[in-house]
C-alpha positions in Angstrom: -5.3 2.1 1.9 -2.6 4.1 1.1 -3.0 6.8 3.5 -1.7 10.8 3.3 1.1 11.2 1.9 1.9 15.0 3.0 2.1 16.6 5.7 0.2 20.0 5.2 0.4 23.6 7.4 -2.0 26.2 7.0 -2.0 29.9 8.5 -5.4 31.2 9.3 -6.5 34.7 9.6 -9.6 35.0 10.4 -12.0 32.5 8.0 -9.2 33.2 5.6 -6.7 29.8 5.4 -3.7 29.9 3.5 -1.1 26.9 2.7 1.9 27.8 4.3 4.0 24.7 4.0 3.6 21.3 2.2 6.1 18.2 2.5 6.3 14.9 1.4 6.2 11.6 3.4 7.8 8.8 1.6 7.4 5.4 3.2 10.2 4.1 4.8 10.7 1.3 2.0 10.7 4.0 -0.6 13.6 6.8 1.3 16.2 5.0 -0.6 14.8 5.3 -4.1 14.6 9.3 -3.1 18.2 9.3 -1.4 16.3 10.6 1.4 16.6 9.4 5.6 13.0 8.5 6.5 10.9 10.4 8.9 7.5 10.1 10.3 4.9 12.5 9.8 5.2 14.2 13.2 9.1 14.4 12.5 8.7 16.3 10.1 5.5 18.2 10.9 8.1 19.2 14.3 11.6 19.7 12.6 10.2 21.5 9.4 7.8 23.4 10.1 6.5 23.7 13.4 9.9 24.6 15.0 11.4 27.8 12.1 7.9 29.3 12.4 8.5 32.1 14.2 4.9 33.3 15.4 3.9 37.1 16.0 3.3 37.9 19.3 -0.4 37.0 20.3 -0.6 34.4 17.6 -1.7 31.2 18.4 -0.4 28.2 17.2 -2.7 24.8 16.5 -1.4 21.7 15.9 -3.7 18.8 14.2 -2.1 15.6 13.6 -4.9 13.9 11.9 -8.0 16.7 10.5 -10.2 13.6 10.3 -10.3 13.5 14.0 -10.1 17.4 14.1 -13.9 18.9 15.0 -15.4 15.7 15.0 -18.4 15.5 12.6 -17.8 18.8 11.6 -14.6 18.1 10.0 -16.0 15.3 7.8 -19.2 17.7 6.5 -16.5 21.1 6.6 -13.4 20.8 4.9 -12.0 24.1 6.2 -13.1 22.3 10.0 -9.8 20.0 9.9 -7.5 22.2 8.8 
């Protein structure tokens, strides 16, 4: 299986979601063909977009590290339930 290969932000407003920020994850074997240090997905889910989002006061911030998991059944039947 060869897993998800980017890690994904959304803003939601409402029942309106919006991509905010998409990166890559390379596998660890691959970082050198891309000239690139390797990271996990919650390094970079932490260093590049969860910590410069600067969040209006009374927003709320939710982190999901895996959607499948997010909502439980609900998430596999509605794909807007894991983001």
């Amino acid at each position: 299986m060869q897993g998800n290969k980017f890690v994904t932000s959304y803003i939601q407003v409402g029942d309106v979601y919006v991509s905010y920020l998409v990166r890559m994850f390379i596998s660890e074997h691959l970082t050198p063909n891309f000239e690139q240090p390797f990271k996990k997905k919650t390094e970079i889910a932490g260093e590049e977009i969860i910590t410069p989002l600067q969040l209006a006061a009374g927003a709320t911030l939710t982190v999901v590290f895996d959607s499948a998991y997010y909502g439980g059944q609900e998430s596999r039947d509605n794909p807007k339930a894991g983001l």
